[in-house]
Structure formats: C-alpha cells, structure tokens
N, C-alpha and C positions, 0 to 999 in steps of 0.2 A: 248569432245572427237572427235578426227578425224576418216572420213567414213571409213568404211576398204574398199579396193581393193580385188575383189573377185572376180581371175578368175577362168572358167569355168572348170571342170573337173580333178581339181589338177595339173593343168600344170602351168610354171612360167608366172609370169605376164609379158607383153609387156614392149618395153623402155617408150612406151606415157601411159602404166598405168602407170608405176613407175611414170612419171613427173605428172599424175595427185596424186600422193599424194602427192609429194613435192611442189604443191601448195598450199595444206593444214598447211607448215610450215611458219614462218612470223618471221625476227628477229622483238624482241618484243619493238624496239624501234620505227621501219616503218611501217606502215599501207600495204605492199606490199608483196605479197610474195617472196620468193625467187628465184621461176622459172623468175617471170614476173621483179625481180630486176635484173635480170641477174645474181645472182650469181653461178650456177648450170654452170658448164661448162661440163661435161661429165657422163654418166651414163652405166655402164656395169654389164650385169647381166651374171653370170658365176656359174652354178652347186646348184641354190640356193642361191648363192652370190649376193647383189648388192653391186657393188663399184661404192661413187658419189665423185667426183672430182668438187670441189667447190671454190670458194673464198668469201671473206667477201668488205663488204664497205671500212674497213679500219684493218690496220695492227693490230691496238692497240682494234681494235674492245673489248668491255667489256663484250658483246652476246656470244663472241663464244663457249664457252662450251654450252651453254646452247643450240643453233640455230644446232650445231653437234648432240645432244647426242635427239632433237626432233627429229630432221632428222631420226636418227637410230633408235629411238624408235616406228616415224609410219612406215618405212619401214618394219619391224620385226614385223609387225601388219599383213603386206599380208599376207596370205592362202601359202603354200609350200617354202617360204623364210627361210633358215637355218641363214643366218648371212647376217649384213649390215654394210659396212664398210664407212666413211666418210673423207676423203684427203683433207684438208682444203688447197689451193696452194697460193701462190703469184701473180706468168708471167700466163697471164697476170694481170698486175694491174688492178682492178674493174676500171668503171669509168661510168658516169651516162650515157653517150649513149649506155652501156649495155644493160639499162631497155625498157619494152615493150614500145609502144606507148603508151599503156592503163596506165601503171605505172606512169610515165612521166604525163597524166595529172592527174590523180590520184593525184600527189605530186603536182601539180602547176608547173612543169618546162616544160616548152616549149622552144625546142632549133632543 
C-alpha cells in the first residue's frame, strides 16, 4: 500500500506533496516512477480537485488504464481531496530525455 500524504490541519496538500505521491505510482512494466520517467507534465489542485496531465511512454501503451486509475486511486488517498482527475495527453510526445538523471541510470541509458 502507498504512504498516505498527510497534511497538516485539514488543508489541501501542496503541488510537491501531490508529486511526492505520484512517485509512489510506477507503470508496472519499468522499474521507475512516473514523476522521475517524465511522464507527469502538469499538476493542478483546484477546490479539492487534483487534475494531472500526463503522458505515457507510448501511444499504444497496454499500462494505461491501469497507471491512470493507480494515479487516481493514491491521490484520493490524501486527507481533504474530494476528487482526482487524470488527462492522459499526447504533445508533447514522451521521449527519454524526459527522464530524471537518476532514471536514465537507473535504466542503463546514458545519453
């Protein structure tokens, strides 16, 4: 089970808590997470709402229901979160210089 995000005093959590639970998500085919694969391109938290605007490795990706709906499910984990909404986008195209440096050697790709 992923940590929960627990901020203080019933107020909404920060944009850098929200990305630290979405490090806790990992499409289940790469050892990486999603923040640090680059996929996470935006994050807005609005009335209770977080809406993440993301992309995937690949269009045809076979993950993405499942890498969506973890997404939603730790978000809606935090303390004061009414709803969590998930934008799976295209533009821009993923591509591996996305990924953190850590990621990258992580995978063996050095470039």
């Amino acid at each position: 089970m992923a940590p929960r995000c627990e901020p203080e005093g019933g107020r909404m959590p920060t944009v850098e808590e929200v990305y630290d639970v979405l490090r806790t998500c990992y499409d289940p085919e790469i050892p990486v997470n999603v923040v640090d694969l680059g996929l996470i391109y935006d994050v807005k938290i609005d009335d209770g709402v977080i809406n993440v605007k993301m992309t995937l490795t690949a269009p045809g990706c076979p993950s993405h229901a499942f890498i969506s709906e973890q997404i939603r499910s730790r978000l809606l984990m935090i303390p004061e979160v009414k709803d969590a909404n998930v934008e799976v986008v295209w533009e821009p195209p993923w591509n591996p210089t996305m990924m953190s440096e850590q990621a990258r050697k992580d995978l063996g790709w050095d470039f």
